[in-house]
mmCIF file as gemmi writes it, N, C-alpha and C atoms, coordinates in Angstrom:
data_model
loop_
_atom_site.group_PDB
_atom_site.id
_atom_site.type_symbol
_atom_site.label_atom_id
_atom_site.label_alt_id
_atom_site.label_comp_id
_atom_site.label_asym_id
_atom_site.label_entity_id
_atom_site.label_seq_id
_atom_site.pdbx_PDB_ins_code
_atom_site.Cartn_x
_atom_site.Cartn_y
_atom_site.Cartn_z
_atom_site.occupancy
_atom_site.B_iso_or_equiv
_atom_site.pdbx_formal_charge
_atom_site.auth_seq_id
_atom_site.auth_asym_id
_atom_site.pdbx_PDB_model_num
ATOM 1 N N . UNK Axp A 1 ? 1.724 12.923 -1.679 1 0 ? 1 A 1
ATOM 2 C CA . UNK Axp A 1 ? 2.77 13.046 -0.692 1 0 ? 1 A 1
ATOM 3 C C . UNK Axp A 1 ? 2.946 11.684 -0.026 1 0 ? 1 A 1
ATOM 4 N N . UNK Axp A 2 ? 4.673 11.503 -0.359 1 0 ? 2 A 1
ATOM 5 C CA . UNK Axp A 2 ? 4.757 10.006 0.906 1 0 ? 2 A 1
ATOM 6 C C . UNK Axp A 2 ? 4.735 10.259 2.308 1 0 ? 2 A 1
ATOM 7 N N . UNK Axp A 3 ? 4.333 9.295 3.111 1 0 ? 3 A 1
ATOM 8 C CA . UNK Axp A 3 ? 3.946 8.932 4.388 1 0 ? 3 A 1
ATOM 9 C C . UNK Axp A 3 ? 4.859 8.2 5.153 1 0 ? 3 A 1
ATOM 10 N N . UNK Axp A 4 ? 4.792 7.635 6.546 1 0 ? 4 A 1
ATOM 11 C CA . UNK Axp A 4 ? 5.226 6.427 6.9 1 0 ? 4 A 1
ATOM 12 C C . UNK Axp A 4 ? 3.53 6.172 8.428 1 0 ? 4 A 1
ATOM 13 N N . UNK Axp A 5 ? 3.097 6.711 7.638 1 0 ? 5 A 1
ATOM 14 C CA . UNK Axp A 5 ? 1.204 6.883 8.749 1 0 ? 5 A 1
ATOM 15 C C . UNK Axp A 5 ? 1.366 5.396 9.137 1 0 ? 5 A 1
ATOM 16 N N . UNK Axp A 6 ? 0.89 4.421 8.192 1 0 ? 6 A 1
ATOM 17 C CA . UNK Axp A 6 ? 1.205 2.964 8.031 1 0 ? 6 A 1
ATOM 18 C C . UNK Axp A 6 ? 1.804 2.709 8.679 1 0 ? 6 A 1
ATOM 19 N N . UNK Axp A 7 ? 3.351 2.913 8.348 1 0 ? 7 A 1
ATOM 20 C CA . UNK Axp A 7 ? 4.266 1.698 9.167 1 0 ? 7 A 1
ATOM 21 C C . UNK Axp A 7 ? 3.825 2.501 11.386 1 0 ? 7 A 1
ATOM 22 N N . UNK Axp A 8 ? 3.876 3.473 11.13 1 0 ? 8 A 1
ATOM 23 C CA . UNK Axp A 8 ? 4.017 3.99 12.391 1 0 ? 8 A 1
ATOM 24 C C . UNK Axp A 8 ? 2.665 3.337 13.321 1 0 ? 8 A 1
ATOM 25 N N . UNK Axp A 9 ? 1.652 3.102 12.782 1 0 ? 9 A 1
ATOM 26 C CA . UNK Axp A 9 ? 0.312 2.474 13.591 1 0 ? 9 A 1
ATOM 27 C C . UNK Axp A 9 ? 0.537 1.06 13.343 1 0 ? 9 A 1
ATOM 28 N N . UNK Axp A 10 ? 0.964 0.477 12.527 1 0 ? 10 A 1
ATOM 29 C CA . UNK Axp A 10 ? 0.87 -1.187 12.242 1 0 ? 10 A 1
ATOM 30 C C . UNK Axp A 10 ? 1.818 -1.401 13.617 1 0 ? 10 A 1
ATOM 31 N N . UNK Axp A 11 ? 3.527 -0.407 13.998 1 0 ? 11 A 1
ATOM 32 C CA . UNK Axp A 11 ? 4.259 -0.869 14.297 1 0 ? 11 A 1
ATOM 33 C C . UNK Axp A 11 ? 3.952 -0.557 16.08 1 0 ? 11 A 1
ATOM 34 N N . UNK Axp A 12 ? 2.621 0.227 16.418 1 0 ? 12 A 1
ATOM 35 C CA . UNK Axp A 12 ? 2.103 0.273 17.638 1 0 ? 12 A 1
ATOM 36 C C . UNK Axp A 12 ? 0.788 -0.275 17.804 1 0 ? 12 A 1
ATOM 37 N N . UNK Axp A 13 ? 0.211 -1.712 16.539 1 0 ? 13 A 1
ATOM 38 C CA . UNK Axp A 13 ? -0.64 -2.429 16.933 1 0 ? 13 A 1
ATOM 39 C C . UNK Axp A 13 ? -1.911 -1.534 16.691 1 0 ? 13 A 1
ATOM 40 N N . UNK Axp A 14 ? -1.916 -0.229 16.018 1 0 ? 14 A 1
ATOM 41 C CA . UNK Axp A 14 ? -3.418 0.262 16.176 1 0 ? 14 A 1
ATOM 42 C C . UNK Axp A 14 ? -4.07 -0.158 14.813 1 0 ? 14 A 1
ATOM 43 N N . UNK Axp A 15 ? -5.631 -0.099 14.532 1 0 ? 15 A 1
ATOM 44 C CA . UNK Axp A 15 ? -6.238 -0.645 13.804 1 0 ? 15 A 1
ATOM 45 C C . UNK Axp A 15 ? -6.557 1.128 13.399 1 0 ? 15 A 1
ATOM 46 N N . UNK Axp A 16 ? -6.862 0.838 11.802 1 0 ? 16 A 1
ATOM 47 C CA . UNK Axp A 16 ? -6.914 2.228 11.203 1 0 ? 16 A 1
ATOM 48 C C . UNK Axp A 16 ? -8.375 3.012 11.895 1 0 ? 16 A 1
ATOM 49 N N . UNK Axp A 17 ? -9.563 1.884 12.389 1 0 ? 17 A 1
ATOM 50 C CA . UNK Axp A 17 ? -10.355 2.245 13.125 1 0 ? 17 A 1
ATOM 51 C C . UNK Axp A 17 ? -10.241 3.49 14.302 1 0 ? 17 A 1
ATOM 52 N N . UNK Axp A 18 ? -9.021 2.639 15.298 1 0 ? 18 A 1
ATOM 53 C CA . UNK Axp A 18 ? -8.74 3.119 16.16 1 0 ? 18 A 1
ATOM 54 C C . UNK Axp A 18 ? -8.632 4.881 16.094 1 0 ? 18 A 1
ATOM 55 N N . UNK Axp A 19 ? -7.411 4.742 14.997 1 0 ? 19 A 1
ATOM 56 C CA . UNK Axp A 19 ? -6.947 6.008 14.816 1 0 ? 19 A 1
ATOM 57 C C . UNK Axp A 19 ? -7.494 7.031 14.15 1 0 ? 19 A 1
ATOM 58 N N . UNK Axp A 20 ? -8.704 6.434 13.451 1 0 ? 20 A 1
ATOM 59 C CA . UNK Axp A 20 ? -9.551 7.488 13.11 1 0 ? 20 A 1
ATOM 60 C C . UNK Axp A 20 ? -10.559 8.155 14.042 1 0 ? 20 A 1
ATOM 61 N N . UNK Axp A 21 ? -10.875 7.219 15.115 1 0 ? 21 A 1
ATOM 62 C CA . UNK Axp A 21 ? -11.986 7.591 16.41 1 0 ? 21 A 1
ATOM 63 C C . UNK Axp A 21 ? -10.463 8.741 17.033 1 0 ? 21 A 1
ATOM 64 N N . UNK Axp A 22 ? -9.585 8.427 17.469 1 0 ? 22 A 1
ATOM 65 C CA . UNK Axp A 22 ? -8.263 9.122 18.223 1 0 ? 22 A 1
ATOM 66 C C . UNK Axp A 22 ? -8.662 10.357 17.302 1 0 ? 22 A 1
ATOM 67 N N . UNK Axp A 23 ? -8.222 10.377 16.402 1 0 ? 23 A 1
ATOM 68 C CA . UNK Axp A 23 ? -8.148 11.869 15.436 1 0 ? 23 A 1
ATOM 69 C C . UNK Axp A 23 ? -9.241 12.251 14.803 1 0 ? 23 A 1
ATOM 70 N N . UNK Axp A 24 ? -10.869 11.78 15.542 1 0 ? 24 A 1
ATOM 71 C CA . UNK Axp A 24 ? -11.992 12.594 14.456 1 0 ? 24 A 1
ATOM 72 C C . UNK Axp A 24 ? -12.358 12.387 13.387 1 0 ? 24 A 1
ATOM 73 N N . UNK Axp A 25 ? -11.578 11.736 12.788 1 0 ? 25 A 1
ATOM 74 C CA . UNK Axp A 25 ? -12.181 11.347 11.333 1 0 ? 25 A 1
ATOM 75 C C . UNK Axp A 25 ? -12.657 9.809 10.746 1 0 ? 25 A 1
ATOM 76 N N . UNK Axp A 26 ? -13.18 9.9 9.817 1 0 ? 26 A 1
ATOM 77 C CA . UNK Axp A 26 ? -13.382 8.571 9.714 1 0 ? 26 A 1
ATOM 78 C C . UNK Axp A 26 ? -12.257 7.436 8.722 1 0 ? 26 A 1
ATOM 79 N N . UNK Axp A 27 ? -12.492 6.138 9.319 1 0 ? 27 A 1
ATOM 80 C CA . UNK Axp A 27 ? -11.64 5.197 8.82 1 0 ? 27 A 1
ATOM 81 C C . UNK Axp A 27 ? -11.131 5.169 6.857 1 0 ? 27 A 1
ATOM 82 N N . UNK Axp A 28 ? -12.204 5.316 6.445 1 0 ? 28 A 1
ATOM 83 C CA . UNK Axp A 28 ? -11.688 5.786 4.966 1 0 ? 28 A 1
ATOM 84 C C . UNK Axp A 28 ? -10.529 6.525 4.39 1 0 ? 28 A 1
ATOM 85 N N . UNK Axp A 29 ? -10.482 7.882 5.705 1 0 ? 29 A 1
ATOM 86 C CA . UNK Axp A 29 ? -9.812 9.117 5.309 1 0 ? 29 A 1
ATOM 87 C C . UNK Axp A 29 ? -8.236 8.568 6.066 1 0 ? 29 A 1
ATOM 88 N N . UNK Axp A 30 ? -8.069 7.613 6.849 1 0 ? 30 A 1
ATOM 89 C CA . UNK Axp A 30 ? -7.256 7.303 6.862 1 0 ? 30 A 1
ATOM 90 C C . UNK Axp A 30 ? -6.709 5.928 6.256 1 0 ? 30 A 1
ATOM 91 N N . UNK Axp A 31 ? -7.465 5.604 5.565 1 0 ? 31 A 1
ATOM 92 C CA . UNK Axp A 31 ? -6.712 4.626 4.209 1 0 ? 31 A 1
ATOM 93 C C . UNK Axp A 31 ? -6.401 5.173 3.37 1 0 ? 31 A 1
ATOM 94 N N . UNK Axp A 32 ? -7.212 6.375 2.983 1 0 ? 32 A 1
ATOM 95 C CA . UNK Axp A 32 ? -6.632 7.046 1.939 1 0 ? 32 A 1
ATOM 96 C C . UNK Axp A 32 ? -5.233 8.237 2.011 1 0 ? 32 A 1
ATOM 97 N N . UNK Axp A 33 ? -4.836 8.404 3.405 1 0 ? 33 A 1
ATOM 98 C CA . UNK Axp A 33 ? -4.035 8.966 3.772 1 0 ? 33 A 1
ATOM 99 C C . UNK Axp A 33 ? -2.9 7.444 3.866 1 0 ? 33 A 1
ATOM 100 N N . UNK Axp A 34 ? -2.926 6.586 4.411 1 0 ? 34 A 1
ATOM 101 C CA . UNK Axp A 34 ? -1.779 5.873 4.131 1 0 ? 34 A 1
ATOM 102 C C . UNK Axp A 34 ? -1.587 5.551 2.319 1 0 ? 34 A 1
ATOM 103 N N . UNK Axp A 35 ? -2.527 5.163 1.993 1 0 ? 35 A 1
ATOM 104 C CA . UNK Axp A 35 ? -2.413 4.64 0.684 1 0 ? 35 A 1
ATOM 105 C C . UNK Axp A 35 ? -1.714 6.126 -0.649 1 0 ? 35 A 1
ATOM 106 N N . UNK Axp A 36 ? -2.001 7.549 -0.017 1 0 ? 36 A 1
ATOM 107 C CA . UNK Axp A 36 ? -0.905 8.346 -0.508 1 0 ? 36 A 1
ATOM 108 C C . UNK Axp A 36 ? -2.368 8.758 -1.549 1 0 ? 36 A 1
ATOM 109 N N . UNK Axp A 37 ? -3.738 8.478 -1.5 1 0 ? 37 A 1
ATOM 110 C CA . UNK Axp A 37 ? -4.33 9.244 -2.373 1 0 ? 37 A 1
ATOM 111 C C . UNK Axp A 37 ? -5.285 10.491 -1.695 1 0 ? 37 A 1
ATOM 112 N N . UNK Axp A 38 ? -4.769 10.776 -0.518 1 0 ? 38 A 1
ATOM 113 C CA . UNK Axp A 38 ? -5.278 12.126 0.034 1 0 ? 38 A 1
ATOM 114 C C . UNK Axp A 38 ? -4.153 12.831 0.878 1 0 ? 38 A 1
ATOM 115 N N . UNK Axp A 39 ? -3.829 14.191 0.981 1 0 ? 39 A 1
ATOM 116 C CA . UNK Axp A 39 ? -3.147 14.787 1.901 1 0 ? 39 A 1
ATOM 117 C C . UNK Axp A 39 ? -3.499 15.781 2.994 1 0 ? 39 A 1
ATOM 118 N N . UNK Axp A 40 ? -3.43 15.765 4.039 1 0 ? 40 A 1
ATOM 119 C CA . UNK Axp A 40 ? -4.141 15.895 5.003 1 0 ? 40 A 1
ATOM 120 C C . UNK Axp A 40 ? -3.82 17.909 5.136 1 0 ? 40 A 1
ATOM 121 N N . UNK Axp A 41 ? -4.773 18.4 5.87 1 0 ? 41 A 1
ATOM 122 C CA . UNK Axp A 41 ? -5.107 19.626 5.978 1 0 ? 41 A 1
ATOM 123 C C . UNK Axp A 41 ? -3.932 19.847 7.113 1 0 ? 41 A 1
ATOM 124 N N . UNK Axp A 42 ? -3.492 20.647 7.42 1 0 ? 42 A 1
ATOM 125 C CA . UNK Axp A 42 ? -1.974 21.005 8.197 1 0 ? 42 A 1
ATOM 126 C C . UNK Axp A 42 ? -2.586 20.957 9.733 1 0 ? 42 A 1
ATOM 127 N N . UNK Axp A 43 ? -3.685 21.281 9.709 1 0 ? 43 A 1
ATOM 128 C CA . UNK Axp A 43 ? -4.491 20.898 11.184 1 0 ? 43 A 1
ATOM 129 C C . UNK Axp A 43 ? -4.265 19.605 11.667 1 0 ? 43 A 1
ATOM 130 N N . UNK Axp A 44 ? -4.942 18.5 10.427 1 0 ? 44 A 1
ATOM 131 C CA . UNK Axp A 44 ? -4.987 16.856 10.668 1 0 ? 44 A 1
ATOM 132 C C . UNK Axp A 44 ? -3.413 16.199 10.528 1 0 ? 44 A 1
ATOM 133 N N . UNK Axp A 45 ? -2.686 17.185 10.207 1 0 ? 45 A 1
ATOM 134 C CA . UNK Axp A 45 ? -0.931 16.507 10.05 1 0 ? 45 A 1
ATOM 135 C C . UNK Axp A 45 ? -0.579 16.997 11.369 1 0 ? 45 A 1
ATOM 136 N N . UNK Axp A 46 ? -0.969 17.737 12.545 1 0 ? 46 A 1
ATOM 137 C CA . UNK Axp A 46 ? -0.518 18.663 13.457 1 0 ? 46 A 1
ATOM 138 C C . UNK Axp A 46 ? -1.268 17.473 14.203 1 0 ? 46 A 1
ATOM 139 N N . UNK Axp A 47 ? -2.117 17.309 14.441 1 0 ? 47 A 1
ATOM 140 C CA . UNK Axp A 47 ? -2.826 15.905 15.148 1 0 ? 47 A 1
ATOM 141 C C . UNK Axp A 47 ? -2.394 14.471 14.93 1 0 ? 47 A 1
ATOM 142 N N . UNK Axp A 48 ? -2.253 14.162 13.795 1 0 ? 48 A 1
ATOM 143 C CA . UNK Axp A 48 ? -1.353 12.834 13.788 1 0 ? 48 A 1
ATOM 144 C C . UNK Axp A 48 ? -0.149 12.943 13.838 1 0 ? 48 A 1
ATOM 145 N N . UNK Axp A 49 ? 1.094 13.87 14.117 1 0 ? 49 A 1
ATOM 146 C CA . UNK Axp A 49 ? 2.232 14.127 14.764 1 0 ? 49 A 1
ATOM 147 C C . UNK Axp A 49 ? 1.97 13.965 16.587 1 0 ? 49 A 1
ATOM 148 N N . UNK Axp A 50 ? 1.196 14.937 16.604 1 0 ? 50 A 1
ATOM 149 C CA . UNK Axp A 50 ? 1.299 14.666 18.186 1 0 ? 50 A 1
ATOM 150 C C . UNK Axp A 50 ? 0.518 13.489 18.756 1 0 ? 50 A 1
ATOM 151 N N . UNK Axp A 51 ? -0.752 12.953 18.024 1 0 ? 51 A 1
ATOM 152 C CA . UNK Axp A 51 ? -0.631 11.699 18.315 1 0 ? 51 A 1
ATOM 153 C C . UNK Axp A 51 ? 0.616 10.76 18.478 1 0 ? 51 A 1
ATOM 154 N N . UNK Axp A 52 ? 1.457 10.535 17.735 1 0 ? 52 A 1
ATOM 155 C CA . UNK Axp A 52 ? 2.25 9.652 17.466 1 0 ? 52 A 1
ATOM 156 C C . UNK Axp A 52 ? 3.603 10.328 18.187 1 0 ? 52 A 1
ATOM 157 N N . UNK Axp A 53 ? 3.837 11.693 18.627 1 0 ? 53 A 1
ATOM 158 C CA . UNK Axp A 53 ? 4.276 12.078 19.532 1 0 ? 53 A 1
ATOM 159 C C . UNK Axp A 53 ? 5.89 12.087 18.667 1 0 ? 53 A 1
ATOM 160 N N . UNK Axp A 54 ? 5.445 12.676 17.76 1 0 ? 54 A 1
ATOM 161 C CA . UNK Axp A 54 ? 6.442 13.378 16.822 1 0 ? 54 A 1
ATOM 162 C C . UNK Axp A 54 ? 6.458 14.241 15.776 1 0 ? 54 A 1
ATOM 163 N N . UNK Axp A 55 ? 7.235 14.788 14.949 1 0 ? 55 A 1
ATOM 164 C CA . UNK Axp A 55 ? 7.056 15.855 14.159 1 0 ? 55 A 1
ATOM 165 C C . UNK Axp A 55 ? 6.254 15.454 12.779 1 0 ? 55 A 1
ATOM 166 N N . UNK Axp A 56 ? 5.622 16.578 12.133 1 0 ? 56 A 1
ATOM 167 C CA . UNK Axp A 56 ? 5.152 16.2 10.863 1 0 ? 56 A 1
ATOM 168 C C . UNK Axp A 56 ? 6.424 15.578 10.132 1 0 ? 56 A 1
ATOM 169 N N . UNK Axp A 57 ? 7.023 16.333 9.653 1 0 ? 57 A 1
ATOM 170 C CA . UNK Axp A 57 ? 8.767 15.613 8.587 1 0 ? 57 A 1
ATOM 171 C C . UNK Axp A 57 ? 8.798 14.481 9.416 1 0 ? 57 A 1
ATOM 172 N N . UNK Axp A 58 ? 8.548 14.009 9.948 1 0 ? 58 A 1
ATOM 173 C CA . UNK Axp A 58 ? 8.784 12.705 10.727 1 0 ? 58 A 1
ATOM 174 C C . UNK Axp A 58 ? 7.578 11.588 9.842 1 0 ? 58 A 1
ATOM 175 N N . UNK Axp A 59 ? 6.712 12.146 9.702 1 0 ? 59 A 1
ATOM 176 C CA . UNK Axp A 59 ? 5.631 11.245 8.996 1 0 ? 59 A 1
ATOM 177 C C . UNK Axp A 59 ? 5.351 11.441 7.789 1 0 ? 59 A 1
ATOM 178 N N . UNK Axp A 60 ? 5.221 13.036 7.526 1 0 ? 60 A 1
ATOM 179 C CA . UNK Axp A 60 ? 4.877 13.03 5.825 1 0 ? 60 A 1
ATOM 180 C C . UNK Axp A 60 ? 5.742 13.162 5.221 1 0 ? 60 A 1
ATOM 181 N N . UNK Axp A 61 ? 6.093 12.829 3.952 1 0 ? 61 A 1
ATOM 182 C CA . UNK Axp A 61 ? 7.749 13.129 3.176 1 0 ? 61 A 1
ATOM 183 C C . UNK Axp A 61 ? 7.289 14.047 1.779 1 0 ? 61 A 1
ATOM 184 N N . UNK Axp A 62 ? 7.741 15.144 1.78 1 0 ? 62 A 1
ATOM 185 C CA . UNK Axp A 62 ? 7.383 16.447 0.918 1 0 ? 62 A 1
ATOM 186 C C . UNK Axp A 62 ? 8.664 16.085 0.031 1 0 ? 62 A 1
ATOM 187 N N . UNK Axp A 63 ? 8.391 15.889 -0.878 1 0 ? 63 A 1
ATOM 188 C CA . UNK Axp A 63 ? 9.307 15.877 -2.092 1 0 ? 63 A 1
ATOM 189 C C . UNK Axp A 63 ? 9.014 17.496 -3.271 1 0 ? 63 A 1
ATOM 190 N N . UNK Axp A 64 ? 9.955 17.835 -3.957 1 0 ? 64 A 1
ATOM 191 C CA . UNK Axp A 64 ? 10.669 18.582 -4.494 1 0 ? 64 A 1
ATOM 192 C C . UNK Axp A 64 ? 9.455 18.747 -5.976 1 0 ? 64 A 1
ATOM 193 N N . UNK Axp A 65 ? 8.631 19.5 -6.191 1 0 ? 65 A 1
ATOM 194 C CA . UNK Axp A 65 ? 7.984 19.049 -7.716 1 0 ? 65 A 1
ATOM 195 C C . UNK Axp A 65 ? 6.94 18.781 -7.115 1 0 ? 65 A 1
ATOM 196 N N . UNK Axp A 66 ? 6.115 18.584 -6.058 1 0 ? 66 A 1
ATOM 197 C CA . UNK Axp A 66 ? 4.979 17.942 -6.081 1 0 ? 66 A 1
ATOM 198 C C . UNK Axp A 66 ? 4.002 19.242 -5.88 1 0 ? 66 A 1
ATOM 199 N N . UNK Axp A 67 ? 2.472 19.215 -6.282 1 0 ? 67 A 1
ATOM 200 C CA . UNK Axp A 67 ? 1.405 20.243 -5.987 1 0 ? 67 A 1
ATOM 201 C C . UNK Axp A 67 ? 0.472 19.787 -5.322 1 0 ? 67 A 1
């Protein structure tokens, strides 16, 4: 699944560190969530929306065909 996780923290200065201490998890799980090789549990997409103080469709992009 595409993202815009990336552009949205680069473009408020946070370090992927940061945002993994903010949301509980560790820094890995959010490289691998920008980099598009993990998709997050609807809990951890419900937390990095309201972190970022917007909707999931706002960050993750669900395309048509994907499992």
């Amino acid at each position: 699944m595409k993202n815009r996780l990336e552009a949205l923290r680069k473009a408020r200065g946070i370090k992927q560190e940061e945002l993994a201490e903010a949301l509980e998890v560790s820094r890995q799980t959010i490289g691998s969530l920008e980099n598009g090789r993990y998709n997050p549990s609807i809990l951890l997409a419900f937390k990095i929306a309201r972190y970022f103080g917007t909707t999931i469709e706002d960050i993750f992009i669900y395309e048509e065909g994907e499992t």
